[in-house]
N, C-alpha and C positions, 0 to 999 in steps of 0.2 A: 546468491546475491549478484547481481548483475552490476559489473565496472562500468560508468561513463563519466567520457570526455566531450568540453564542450568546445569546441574552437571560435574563439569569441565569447569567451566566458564574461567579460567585464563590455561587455556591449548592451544594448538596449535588452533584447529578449532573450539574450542570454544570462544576465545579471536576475529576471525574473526567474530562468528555468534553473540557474542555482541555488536559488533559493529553496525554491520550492520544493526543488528536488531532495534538497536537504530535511523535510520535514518528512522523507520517508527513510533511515537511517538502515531499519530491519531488510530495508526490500535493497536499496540503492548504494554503492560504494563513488562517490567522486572521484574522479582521477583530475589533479588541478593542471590546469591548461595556462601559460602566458604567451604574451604576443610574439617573444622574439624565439619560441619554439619552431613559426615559420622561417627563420634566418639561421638554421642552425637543422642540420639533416638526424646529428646524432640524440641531438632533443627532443625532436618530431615523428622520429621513430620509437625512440623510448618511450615517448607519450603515446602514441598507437599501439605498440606490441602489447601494453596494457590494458586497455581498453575493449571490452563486449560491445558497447555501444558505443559509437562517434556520432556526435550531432555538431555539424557543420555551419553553424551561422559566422563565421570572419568573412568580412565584406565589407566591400565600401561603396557605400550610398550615395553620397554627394561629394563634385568635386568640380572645380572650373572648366573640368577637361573631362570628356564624355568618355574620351580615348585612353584616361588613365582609369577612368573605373573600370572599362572594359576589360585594359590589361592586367588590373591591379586583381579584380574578381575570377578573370580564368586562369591567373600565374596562381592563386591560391587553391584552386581548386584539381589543379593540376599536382601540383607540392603535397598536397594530401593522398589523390593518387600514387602518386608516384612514392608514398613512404608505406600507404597500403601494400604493395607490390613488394616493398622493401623486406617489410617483416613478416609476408606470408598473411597477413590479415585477412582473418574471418568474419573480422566484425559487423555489426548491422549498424550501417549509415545512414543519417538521417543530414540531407540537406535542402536547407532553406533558398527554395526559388521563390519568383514572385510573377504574380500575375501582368504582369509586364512583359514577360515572357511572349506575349500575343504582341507587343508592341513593335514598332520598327525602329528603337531607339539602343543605342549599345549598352545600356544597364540592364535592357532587357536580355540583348542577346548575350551578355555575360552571364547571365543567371540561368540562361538556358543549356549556351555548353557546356557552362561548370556542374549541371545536372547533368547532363548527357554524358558528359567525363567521367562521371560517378559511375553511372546506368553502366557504361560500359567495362568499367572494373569489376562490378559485380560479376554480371554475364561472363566475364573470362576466367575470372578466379572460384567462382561459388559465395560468394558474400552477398550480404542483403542490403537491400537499398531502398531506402525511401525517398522518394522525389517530392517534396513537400511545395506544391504553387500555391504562396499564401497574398490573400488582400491584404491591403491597408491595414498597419498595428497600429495601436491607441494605447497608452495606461502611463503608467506613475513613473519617473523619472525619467522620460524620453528626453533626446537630447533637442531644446529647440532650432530652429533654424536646418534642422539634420533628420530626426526620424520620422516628424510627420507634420502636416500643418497644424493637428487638435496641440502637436506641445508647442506649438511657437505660439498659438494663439493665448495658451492657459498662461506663458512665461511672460506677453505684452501685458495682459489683462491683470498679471498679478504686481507686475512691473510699473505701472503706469503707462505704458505703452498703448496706442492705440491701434488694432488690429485695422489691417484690408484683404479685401479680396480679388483676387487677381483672374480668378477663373472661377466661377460658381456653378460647378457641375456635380455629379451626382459622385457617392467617392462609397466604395464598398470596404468594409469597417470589421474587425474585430479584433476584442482587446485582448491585449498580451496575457493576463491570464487566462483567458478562455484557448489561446495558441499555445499554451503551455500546459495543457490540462489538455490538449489533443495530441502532443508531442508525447506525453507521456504515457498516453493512451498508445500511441503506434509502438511504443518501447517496450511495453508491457505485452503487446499482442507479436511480436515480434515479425509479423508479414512482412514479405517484400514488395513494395509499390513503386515503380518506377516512376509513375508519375499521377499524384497522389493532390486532389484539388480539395484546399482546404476552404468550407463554404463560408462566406462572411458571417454573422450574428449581426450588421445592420447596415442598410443603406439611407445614406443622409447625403442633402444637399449639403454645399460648405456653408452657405448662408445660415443654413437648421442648425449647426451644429455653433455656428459665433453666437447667434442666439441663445442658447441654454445656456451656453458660457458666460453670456453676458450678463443675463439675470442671475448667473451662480455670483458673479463679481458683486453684483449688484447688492442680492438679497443677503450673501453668507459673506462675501470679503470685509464688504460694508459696513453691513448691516446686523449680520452675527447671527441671521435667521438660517434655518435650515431648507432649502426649498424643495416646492414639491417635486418626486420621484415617482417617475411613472410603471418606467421599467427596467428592466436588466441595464440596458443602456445608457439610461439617463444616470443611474447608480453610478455605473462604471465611468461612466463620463464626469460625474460632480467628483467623486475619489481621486480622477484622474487630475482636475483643476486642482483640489486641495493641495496634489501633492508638489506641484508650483509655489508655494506661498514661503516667504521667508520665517520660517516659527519664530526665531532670533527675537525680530522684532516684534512682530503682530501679536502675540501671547509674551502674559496674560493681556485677555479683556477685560478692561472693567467695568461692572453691570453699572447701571443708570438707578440710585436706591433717590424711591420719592417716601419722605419723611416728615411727618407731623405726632405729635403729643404723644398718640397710641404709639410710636417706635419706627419702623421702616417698612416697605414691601418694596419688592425686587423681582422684575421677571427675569427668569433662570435660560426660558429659550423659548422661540417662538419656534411652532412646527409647519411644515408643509406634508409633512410622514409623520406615520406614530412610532412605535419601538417600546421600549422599557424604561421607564423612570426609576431610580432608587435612591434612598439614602443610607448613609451610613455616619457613624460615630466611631474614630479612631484614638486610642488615647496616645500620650507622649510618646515616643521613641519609635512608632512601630511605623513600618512600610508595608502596604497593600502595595499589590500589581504585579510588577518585574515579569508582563506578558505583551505578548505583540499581536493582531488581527492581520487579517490579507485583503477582508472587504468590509468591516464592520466602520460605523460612522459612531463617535461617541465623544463627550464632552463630561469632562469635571468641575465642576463647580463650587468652589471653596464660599460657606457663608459666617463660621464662625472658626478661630483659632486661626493657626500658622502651620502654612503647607510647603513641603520642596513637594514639585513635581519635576518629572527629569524623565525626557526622552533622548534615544538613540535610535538613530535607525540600523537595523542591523548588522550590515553587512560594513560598518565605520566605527571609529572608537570615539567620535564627537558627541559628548553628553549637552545637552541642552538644558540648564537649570532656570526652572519659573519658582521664584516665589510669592504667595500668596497669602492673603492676610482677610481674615472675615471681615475684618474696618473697613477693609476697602471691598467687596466681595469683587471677585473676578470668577473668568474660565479660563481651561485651556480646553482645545479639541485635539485626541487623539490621529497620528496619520496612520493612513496605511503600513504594514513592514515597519513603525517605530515601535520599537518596546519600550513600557513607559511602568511608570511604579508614581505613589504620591506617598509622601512621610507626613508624618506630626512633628515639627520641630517645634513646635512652642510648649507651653506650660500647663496648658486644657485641654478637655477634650477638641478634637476637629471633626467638627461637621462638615460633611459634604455631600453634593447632589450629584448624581452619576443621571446619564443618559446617553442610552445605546438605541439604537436604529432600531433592532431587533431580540426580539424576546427569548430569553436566553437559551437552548436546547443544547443537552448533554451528548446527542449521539451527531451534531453540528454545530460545535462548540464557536468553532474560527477564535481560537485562543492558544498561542505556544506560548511554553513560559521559558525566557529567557533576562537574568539578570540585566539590569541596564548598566 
């Protein structure tokens, strides 16, 4: 079983490669990493002398001052060196540069020597390196304003905020899980790559991409419709929007029931994709779910009885409680990384209508079960 540490563990694509990494338990040991282990030599080396793998993402991206990212990116990059050195460390390093690296700007040239910093520990000591120059991230909890333009766009949009653009050039793209599902591909194969070009999954204008965003607000913020999904990207991009929305308020919805004599009808969801429709019959007491998805798109739908539904997202102990009532029919839509469960609190049976994106396969389930 192979130990790793993440440096920047509670950062953007760090926060996803903990996770996920956590979903292989037999293969993977965590070793927990905090921030003020760089402030502190005898922390920083007891957090390395443990560690088989180090994957190096602490970094600072934006900041008024070009000259403190500079300094702030190679002082860190250098502290980790230099605690390598400290306790003999063998380990294979995996850090995070960016293709900016080509640029003539000091966030680039930080990302570069604090690569080269690495490169060169290895080459002296025997330890493995990977130089990892990655494009543009994208995905679900980014911070807006900070990790990319797709989250500040998804946070205006969900916000009421009205996006612009500032520069509408072409921006090379891929999303955090697919960067993290390459990470742990280089982990698992253990090579050394000094300098290791991670290839984009897609290139988009910024103007292409405020677009889908903007029909995603449109048709599903709005509107409560699912739109259409073309491809990998578009997926990852609508997942990526949802996971902007404030659950709090916006859930439950509640459907539009048109009623005469015969009794009521009610549409449940409009598609732009197909996926899997089901129902189910739950009696008093009992809770289905207490499971979480990574990319699954899925919606509950209460038409008769009394429902708690209740999400968390993982990695927080904030439960989110919907309740729902067939009189009133509502939905909730499941997010990314929330594990969610629905009960029967009332006194009849509960009806309910499930739909998922995708039809269901046992040997690609994308279902962990974790208590909410």
């Amino acid at each position: 079983m192979k130990k790793i540490g993440i440096t920047g563990q509670e950062g953007f694509v760090g926060k996803h490669l903990y996770n996920t990494l956590g979903l292989y338990t037999e293969e993977f040991e965590q070793i927990p990493f905090e921030r003020n282990f760089f402030e502190s030599e005898d922390k920083l080396d007891s957090f390395v002398s443990q560690c088989d793998v180090i994957v190096h993402l602490a970094a600072m991206n934006r900041h008024d001052s070009e000259q403190v990212i500079y300094d702030t990116n190679v002082a860190l990059a250098n502290q980790l060196v230099d605690s390598l050195k400290r306790t003999a460390s063998k380990a294979h390093v995996l850090i995070s540069s960016s293709t900016q690296e080509e640029r003539d700007n000091l966030y680039g040239k930080s990302k570069r020597e604090g690569r080269e910093a690495l490169v060169n520990w290895a080459k002296q000591s025997g330890g493995k390196i990977s130089g990892l120059i990655i494009p543009n991230v994208f995905g679900a909890f980014g911070k807006p304003f900070y990790n990319s333009f797709i989250a500040t766009f998804c946070y205006q949009l969900t916000h009421g905020e009205i996006p612009s653009i500032a520069n509408d050039g072409e921006v090379k793209l891929i999303y955090v899980q697919e960067l993290v599902n390459r990470i742990i591909e280089e982990i698992r194969n253990g090579n050394s790559s000094p300098e290791l070009y991670i290839e984009p999954t897609a290139t988009k204008k910024v103007s292409e991409v405020l677009s889908l965003l903007t029909e995603y607000k449109t048709k599903y913020f709005d509107g409560g419709e699912i739109p259409v999904i073309n491809n990998a990207f578009e997926h990852n991009l609508f997942n990526t929007f949802r996971s902007y929305m404030d659950y709090a308020t916006h859930f439950p919805v509640k459907f539009t029931q048109h009623t005469d004599p015969r009794g009521a009808f009610v549409e449940v969801i409009r598609l732009g994709i197909g996926g899997q429709c089901s129902f189910s019959t739950t009696v008093p007491g009992i809770t289905r779910g207490n499971h979480y998805h990574t990319r699954k798109i899925e919606r509950f739908a209460v038409i008769k009885g009394k429902a708690l539904i209740q999400l968390r997202k993982i990695d927080t102990d904030e439960v989110l409680n919907f309740h729902l009532d067939g009189n009133e029919p509502a939905y909730v839509d499941m997010p990314i990384w929330y594990t969610h469960n629905i009960k029967n609190i009332g006194d009849e049976e509960l009806y309910t209508i499930f739909w998922i994106n995708e039809p269901y396969d046992p040997t690609d389930a994308d279902t962990y079960f974790l208590e909410v």
